[in-house]
PASEBA-1860 file (N, C-alpha, C; in nm, 3 decimals):
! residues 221
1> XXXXXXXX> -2.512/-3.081/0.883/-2.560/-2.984/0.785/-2.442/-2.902/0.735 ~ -2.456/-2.828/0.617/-2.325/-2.758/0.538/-2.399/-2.677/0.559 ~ -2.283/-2.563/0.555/-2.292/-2.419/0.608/-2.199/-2.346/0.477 ~ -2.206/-2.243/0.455/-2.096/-2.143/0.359/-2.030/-2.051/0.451 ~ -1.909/-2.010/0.469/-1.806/-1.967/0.542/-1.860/-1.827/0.466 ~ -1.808/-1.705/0.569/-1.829/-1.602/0.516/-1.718/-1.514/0.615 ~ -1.715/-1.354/0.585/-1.695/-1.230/0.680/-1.771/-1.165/0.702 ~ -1.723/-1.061/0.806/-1.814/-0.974/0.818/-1.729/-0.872/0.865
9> XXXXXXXX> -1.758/-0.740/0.817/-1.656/-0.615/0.814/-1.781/-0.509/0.931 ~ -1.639/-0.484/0.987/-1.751/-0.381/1.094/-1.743/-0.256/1.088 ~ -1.818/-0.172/1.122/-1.853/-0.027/1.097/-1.838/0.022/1.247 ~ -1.822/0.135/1.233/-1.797/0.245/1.329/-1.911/0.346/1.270 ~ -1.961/0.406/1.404/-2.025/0.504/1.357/-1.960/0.680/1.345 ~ -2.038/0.729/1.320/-1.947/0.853/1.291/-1.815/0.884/1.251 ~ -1.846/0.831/1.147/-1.687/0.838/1.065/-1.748/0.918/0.933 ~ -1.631/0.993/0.888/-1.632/1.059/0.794/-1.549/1.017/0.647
17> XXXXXXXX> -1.592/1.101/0.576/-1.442/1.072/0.469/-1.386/1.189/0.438 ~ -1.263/1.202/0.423/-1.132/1.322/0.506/-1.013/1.311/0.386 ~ -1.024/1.245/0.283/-0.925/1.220/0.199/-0.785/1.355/0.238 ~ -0.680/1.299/0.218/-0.560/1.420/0.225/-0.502/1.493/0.130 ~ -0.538/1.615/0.168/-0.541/1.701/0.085/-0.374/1.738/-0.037 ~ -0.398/1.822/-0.115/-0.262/1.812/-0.195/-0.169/1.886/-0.111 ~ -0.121/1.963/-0.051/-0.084/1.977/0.060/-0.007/1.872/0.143 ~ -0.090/1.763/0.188/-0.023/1.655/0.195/0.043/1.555/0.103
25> XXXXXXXX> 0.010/1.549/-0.004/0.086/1.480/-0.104/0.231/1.556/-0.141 ~ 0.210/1.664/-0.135/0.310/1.775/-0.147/0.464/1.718/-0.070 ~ 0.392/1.707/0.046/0.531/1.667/0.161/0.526/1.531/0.177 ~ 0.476/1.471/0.122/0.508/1.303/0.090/0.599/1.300/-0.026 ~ 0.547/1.362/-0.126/0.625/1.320/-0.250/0.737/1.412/-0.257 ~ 0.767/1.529/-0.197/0.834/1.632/-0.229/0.880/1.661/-0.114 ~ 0.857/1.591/0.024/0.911/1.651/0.144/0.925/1.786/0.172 ~ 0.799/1.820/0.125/0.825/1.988/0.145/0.742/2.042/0.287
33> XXXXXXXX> 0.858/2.129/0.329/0.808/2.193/0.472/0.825/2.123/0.548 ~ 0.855/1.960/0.618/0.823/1.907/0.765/0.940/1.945/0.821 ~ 1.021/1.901/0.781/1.155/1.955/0.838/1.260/2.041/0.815 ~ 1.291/2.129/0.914/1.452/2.199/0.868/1.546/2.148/0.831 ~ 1.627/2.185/0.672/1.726/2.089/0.627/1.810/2.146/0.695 ~ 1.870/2.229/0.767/1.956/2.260/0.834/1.955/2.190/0.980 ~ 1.889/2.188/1.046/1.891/2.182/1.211/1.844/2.030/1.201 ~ 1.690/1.995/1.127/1.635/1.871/1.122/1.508/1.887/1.186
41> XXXXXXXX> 1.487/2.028/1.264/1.391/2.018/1.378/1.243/2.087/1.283 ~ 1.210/1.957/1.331/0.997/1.993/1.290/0.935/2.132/1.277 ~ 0.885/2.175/1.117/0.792/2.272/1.095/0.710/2.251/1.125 ~ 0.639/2.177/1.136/0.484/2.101/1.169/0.461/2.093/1.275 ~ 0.334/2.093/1.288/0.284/2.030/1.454/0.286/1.873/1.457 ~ 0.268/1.781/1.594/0.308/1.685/1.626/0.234/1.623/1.517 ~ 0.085/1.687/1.539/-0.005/1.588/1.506/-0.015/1.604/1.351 ~ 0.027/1.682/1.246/0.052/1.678/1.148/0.142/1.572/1.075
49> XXXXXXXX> 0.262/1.550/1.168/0.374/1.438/1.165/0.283/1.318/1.173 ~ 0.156/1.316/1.259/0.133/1.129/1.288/0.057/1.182/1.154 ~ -0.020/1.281/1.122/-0.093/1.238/1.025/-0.027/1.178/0.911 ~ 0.076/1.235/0.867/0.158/1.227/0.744/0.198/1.093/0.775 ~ 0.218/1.053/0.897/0.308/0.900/0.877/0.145/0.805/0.877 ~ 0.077/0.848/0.953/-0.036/0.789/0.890/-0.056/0.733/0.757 ~ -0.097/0.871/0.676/-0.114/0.864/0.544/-0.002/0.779/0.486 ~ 0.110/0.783/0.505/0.226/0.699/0.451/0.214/0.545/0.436
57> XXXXXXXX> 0.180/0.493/0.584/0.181/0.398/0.632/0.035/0.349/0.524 ~ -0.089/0.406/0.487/-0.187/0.351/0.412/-0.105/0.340/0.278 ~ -0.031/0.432/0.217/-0.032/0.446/0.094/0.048/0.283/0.060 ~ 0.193/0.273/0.174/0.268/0.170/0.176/0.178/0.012/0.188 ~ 0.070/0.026/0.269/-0.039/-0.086/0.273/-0.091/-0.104/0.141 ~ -0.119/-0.053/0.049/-0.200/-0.064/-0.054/-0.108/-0.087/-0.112 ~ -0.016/-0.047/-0.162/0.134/-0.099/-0.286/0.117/-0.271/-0.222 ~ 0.155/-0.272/-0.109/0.149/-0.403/-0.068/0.038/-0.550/-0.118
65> XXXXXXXX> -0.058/-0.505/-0.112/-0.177/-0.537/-0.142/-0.250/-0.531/-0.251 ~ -0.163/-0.441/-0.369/-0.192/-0.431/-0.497/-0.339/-0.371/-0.494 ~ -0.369/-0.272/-0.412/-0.477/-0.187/-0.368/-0.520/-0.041/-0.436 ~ -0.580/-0.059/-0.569/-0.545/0.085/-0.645/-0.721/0.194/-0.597 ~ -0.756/0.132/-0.498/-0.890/0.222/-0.475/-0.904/0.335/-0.404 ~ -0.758/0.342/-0.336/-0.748/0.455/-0.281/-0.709/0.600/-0.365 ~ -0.655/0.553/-0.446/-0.601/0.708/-0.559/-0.718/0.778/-0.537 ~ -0.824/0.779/-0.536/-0.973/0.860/-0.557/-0.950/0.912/-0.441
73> XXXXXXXX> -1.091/0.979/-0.379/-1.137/1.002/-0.255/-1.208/0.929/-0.167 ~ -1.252/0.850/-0.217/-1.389/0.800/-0.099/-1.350/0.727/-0.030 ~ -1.233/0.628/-0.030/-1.221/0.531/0.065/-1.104/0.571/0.152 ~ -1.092/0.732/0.198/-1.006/0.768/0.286/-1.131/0.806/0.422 ~ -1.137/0.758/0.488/-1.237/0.720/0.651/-1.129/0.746/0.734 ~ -1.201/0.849/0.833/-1.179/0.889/0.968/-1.270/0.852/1.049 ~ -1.239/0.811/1.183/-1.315/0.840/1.288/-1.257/0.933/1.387 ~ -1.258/1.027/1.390/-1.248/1.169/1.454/-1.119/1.200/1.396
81> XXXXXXXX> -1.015/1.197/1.436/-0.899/1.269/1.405/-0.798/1.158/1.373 ~ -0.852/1.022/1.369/-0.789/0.912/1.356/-0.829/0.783/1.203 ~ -0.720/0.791/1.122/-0.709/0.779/0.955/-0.721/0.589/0.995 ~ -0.858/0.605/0.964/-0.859/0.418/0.914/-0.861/0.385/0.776 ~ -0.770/0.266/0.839/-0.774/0.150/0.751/-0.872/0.047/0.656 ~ -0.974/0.081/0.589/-1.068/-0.024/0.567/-1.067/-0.026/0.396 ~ -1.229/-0.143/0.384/-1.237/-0.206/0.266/-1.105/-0.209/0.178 ~ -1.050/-0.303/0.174/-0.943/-0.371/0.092/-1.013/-0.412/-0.056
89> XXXXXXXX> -1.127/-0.444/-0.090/-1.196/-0.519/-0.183/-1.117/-0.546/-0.285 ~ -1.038/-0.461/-0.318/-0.947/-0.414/-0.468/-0.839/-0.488/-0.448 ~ -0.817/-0.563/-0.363/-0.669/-0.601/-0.346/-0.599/-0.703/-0.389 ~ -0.512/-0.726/-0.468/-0.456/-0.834/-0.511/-0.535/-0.808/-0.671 ~ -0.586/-0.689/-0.716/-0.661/-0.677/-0.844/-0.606/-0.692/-0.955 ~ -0.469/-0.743/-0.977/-0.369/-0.799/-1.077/-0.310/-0.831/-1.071 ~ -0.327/-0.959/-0.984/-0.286/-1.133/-0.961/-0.144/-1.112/-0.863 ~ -0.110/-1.242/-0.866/0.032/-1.193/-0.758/0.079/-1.105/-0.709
97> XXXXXXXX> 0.180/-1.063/-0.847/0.254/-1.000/-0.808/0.264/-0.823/-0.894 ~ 0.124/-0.823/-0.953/0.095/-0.709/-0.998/0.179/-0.704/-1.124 ~ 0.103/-0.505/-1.234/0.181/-0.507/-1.311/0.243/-0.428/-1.306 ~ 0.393/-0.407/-1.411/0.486/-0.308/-1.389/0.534/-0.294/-1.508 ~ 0.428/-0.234/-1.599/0.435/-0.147/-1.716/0.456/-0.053/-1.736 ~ 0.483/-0.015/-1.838/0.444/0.144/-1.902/0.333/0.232/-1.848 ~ 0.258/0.129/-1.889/0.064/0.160/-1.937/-0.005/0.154/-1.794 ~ 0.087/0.025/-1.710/0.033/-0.019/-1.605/0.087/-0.013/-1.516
105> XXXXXXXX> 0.152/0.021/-1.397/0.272/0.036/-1.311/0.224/0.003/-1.166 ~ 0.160/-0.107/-1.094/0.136/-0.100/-0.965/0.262/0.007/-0.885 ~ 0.380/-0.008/-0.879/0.448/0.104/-0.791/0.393/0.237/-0.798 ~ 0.319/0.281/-0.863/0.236/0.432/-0.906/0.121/0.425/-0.765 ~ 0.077/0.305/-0.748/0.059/0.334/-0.618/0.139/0.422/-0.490 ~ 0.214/0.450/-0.514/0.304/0.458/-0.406/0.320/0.624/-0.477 ~ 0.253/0.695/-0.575/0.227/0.804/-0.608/0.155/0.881/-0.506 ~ 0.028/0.827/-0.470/-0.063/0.885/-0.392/-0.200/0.874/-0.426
113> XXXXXXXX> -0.296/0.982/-0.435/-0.383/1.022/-0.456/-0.367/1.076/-0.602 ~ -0.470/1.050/-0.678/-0.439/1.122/-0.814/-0.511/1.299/-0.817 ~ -0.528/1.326/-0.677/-0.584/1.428/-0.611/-0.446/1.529/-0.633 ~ -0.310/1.448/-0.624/-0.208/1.505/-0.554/-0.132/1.525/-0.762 ~ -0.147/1.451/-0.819/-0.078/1.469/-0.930/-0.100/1.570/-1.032 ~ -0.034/1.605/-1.139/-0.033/1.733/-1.255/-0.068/1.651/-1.373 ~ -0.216/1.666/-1.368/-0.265/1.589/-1.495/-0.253/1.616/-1.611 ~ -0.206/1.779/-1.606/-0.140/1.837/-1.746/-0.046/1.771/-1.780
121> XXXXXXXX> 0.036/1.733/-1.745/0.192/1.673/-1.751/0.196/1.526/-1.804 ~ 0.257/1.485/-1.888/0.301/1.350/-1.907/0.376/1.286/-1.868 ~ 0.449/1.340/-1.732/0.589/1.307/-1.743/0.546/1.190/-1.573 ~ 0.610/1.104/-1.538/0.598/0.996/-1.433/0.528/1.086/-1.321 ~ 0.446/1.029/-1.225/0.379/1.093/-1.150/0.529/1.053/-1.043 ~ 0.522/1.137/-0.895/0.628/1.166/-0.822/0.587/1.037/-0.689 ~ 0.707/0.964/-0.659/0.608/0.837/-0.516/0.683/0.915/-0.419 ~ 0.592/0.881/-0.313/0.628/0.937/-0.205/0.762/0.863/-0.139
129> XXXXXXXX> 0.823/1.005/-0.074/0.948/0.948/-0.046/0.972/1.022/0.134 ~ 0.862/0.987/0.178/0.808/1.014/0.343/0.776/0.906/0.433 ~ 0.845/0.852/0.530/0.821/0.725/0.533/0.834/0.741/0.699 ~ 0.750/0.641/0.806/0.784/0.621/0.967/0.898/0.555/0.918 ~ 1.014/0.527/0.996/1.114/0.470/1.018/1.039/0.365/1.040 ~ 1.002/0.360/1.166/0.896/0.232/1.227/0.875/0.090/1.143 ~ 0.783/0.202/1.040/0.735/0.148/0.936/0.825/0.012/0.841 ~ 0.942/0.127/0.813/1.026/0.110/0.705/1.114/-0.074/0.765
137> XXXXXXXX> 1.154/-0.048/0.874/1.234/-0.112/0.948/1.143/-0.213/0.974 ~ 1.030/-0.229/1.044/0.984/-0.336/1.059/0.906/-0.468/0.934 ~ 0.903/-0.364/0.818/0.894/-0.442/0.664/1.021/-0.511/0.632 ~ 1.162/-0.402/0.637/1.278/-0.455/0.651/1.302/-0.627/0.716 ~ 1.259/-0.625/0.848/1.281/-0.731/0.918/1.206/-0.838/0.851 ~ 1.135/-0.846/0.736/1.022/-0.949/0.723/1.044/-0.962/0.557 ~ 1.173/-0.915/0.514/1.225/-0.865/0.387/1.270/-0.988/0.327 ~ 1.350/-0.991/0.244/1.461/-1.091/0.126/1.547/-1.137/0.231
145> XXXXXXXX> 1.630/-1.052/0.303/1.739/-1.097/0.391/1.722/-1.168/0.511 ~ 1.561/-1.180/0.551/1.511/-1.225/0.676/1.487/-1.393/0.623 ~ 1.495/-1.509/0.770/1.495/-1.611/0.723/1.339/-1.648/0.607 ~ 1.364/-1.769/0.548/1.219/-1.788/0.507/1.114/-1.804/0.525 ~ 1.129/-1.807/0.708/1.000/-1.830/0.747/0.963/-1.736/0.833 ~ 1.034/-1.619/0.850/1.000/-1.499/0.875/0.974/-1.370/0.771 ~ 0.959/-1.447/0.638/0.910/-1.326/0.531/0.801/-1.323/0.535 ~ 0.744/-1.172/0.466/0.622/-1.123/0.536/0.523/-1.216/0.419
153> XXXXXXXX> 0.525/-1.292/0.341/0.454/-1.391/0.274/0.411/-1.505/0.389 ~ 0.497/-1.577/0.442/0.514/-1.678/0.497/0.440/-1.691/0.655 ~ 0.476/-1.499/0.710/0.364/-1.502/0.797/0.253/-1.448/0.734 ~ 0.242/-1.413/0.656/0.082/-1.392/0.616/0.005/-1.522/0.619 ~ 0.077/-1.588/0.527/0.054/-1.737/0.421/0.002/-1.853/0.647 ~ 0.046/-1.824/0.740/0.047/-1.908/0.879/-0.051/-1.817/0.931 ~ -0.079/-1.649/0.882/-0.165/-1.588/0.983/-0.329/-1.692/0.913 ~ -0.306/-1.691/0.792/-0.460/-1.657/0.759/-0.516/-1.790/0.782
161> XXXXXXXX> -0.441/-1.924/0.792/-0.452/-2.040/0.804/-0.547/-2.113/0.888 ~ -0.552/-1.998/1.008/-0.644/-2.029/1.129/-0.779/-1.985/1.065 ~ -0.816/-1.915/0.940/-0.941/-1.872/0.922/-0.995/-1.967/0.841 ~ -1.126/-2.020/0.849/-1.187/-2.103/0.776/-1.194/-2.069/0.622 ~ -1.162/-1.959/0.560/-1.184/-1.947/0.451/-1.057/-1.977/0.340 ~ -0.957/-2.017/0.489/-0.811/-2.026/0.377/-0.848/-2.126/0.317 ~ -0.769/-2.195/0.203/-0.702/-2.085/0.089/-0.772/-1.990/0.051 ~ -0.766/-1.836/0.059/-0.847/-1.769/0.045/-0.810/-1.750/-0.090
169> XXXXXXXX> -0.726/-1.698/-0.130/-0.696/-1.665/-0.276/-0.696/-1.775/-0.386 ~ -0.660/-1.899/-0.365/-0.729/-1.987/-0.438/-0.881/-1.945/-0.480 ~ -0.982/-1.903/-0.407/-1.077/-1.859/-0.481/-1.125/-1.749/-0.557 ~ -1.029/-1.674/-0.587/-1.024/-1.542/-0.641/-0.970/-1.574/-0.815 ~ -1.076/-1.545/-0.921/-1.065/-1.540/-1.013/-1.005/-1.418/-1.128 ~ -0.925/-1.453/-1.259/-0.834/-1.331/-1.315/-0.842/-1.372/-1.446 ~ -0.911/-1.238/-1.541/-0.938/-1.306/-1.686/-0.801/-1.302/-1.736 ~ -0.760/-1.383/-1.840/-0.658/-1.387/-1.909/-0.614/-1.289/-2.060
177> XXXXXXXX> -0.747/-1.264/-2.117/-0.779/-1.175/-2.196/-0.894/-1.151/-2.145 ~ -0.935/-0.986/-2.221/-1.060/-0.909/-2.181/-1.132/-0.951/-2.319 ~ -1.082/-0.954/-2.437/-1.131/-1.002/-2.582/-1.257/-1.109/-2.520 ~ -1.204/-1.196/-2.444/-1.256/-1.294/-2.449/-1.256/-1.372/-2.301 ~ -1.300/-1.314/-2.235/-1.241/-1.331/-2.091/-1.302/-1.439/-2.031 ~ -1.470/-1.497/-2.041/-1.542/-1.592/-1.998/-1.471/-1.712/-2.043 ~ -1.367/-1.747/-2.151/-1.326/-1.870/-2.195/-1.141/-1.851/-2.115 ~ -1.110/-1.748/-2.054/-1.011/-1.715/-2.019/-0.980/-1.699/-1.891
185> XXXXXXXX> -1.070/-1.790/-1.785/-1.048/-1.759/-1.667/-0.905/-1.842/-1.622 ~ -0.823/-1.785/-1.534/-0.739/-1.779/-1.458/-0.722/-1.772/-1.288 ~ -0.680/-1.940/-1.301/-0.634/-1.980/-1.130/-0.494/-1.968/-1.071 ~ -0.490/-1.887/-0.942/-0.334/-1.881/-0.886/-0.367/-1.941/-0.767 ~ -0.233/-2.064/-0.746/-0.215/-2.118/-0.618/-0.189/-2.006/-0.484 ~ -0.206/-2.077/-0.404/-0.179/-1.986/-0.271/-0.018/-1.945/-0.217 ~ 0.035/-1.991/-0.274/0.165/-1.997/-0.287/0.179/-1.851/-0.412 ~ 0.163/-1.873/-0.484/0.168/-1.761/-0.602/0.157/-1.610/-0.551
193> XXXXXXXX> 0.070/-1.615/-0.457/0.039/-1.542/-0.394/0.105/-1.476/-0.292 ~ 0.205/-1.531/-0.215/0.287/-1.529/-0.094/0.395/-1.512/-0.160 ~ 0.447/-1.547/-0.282/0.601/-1.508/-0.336/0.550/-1.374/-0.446 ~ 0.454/-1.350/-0.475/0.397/-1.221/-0.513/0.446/-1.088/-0.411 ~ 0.368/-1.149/-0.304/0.407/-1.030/-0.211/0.552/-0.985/-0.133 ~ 0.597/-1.116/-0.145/0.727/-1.148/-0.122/0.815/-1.042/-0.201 ~ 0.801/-1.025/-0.341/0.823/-0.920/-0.451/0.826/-0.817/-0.427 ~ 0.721/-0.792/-0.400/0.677/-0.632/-0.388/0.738/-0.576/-0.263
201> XXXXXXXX> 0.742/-0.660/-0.150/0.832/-0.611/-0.031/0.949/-0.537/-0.099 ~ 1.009/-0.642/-0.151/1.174/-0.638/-0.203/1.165/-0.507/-0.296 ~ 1.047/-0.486/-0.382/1.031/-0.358/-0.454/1.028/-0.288/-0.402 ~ 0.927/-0.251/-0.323/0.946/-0.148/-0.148/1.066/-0.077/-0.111 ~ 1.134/-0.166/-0.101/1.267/-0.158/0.023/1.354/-0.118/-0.098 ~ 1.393/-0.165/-0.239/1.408/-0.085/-0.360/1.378/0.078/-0.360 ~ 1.298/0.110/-0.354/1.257/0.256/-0.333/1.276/0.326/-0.244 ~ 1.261/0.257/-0.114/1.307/0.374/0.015/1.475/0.365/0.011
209> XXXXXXXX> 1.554/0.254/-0.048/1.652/0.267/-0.100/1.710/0.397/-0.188 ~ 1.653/0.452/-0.282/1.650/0.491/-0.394/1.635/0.649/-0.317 ~ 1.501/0.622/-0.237/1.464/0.765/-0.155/1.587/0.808/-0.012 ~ 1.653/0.725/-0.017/1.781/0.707/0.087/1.910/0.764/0.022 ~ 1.925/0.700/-0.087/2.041/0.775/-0.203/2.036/0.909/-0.243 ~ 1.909/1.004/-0.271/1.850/1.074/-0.310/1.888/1.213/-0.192 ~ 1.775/1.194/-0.008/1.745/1.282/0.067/1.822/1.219/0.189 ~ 1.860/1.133/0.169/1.897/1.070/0.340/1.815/1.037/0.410
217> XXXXX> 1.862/1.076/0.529/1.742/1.065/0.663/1.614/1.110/0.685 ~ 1.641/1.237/0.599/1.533/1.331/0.626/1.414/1.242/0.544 ~ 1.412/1.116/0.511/1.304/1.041/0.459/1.217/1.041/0.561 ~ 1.253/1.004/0.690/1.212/0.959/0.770/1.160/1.025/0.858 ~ 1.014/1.012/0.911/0.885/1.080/1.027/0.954/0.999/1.174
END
């Protein structure tokens, strides 16, 4: 007998939604307050630091993932004092390797929350430039300079392999025009997909670059 492959996403109970406040976008994008530029030593409490590298660590997941559902509020979930990770649905929502327009800029992810931005203003919204080391370094290792079969495409492209639904993105459809989009559908190999993300790493590591030239160390939770 045939069967249809599926998921299933699990719930926790008592979880809230906790989105981070501007306050926190503040010292992501602006590094303001965590640390003494003089000494180096922590304004904050501990647990303010995991939060912030928390929050970091999501914002950096979603650039990754071409994940623009978080800018809002609702899909920031706690379960008690601890910032999950969930529903991805949005991800990969402009094909590979995303866009990087004017109009359209996937790296604007890496803005924040549009909670956190000056909507009066026209001028580029600010990306956060707050990062775990942890974080930073272990993307590093899975980067451009790492062999090819340790880029973070390549283990993605071997993790998902074991799941019955791979090729997963082979089944994910992308209109070509909106004019006319039902005569305009659009297929990307699975491969397309893995040197997409492959990209965006390298864009990544571009920016904490950039945020390295800029503040130094003090990037870093």
């Amino acid at each position: 007998a045939g069967g249809v492959s599926a998921t299933v996403v699990a719930w926790a109970r008592e979880t809230s939604v906790r989105p981070p406040n501007r306050e926190d976008g503040l010292r992501l994008t602006q590094r303001k307050a965590v640390f003494d530029p003089q000494s180096g030593a922590p304004l904050v409490s501990d647990y303010l630091i995991k939060h912030l590298g928390d929050v970091s660590d999501t914002i950096v997941f979603d650039f990754l993932v071409d994940d623009h559902d978080r800018i809002g509020t609702h899909n920031w979930l706690s379960l008690g004092e601890q910032l999950m990770t969930w529903d991805s649905g949005l991800g990969w929502r402009h094909g590979p390797e995303g866009h990087y327009s004017r109009k359209s800029n996937c790296l604007d992810i890496l803005c924040g929350m549009d909670l956190w931005k000056n909507s009066k203003k026209k001028e580029p919204c600010q990306r956060i430039c707050l990062f775990r080391e942890s974080t930073v370094e272990r993307i590093r290792s899975m980067g451009p300079f790492a062999p090819p079969d340790r880029r973070m495409g390549k283990l993605l492209d071997e993790r998902m392999k074991s799941d019955p639904l791979w090729p997963h993105f082979e089944m994910q459809m992308y209109y070509n025009s909106r004019a006319d989009k039902y005569n305009n559908i659009v297929r990307f190999k699975q491969e397309n997909f893995i040197q997409g993300l492959d990209k965006k790493v390298s864009l990544f590591l571009d920016h904490v670059t950039s945020c390295e030239d800029q503040f130094g160390d003090s990037i870093y939770l």
